[in-house]
N, C-alpha and C positions, 0 to 999 in steps of 0.2 A: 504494500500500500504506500500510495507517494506520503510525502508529510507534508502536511499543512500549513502555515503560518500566519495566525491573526494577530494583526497588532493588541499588546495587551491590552487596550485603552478601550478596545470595543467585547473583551471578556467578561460575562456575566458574573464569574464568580466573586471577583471580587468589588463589582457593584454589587451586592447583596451583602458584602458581608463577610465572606468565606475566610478572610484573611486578620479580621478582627480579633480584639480581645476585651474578654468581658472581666472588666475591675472590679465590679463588685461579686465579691465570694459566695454569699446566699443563692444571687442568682448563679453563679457559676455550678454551683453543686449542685442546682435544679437542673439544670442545662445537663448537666454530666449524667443524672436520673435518666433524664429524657432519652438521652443517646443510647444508654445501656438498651433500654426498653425496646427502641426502633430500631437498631439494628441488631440486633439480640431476634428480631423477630422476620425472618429469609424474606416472607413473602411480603408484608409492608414496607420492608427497605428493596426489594428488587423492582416494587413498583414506584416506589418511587422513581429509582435508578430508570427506570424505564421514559418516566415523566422528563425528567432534568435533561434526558438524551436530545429529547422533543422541543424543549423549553429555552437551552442556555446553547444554542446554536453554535456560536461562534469559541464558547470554550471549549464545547466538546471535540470539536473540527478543530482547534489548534493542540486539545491535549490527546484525544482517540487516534489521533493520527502520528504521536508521539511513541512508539515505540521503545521507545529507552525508561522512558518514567515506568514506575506501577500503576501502571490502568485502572486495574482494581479498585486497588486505597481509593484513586484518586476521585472513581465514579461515586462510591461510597461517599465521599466526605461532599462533593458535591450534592449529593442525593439530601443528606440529611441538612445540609444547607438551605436547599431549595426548599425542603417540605417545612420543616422546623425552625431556620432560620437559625441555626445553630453553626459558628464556628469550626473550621477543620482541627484546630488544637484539642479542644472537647471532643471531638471524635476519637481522635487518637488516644485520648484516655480512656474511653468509653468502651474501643475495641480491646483493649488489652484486660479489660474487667468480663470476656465474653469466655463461656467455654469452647474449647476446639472443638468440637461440634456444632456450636452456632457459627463462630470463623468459615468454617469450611460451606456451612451449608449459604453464608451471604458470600462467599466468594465465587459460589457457583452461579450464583443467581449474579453477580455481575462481571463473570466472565461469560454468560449466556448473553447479557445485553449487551457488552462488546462486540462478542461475534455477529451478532447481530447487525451493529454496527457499521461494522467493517464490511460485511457481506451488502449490506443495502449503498455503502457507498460503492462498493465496488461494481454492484449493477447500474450505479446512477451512470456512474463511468462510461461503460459497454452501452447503455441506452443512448447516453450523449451522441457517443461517436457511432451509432446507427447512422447507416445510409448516404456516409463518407465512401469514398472509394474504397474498397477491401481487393480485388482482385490487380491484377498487374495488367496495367494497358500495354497492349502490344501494337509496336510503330511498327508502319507497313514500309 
């Protein structure tokens, strides 16, 4: 898959938030509840993750298309962003309070909506270039 690159200026994530921190502690430990709960639970975080795919266009297109980062993590912390409105920091404490059996079962769920992803751009691709010349013109 080629890779992408959107200016950051036009990425969703961190106009919402994504990149914040929250200084007050009461709500921070609320916030960190909250995260255990949602992504602790496959099928509300993989819909989300599904939502956010749809939603933050231009992040997903410059970080899906990224290769090298953790995809995973990254849809994750986006997902719960989107839905909740919650910080990727608080995620990350949030995931390490999960059992590996919840870990593995929301990593499924957003390595499905990756591939996904990837497959639906990949047809965008092939449909674009529909109806271009494919065969080799032969000069008489």
């Amino acid at each position: 898959m080629e890779r992408v690159y959107v200016p950051y200026w036009d990425w969703e994530d961190w106009q919402n938030g994504m990149w914040s921190t929250i200084t007050n502690k009461q709500k921070e430990a609320i916030m960190i509840k909250e995260a255990i709960e949602f992504t602790g639970d496959h099928k509300k975080y993989g819909a989300a993750m599904r939502e956010v795919v749809k939603e933050w266009h231009n992040t997903m297109l410059n970080s899906l298309t990224n290769t090298s980062i953790n995809r995973r993590a990254f849809l994750g912390h986006c997902a719960v962003c989107y839905k909740l409105g919650i910080p990727e920091y608080i995620v990350r404490i949030a995931w390490k309070k999960l059992t590996e059996n919840q870990r593995t079962l929301a990593d499924a769920e957003a390595q499905s909506v990756i591939n996904n992803y990837v497959n639906e751009r990949k047809n965008k691709i092939i449909r674009k270039n529909m109806g271009k010349q494919m065969l080799l013109q032969w000069h008489s």
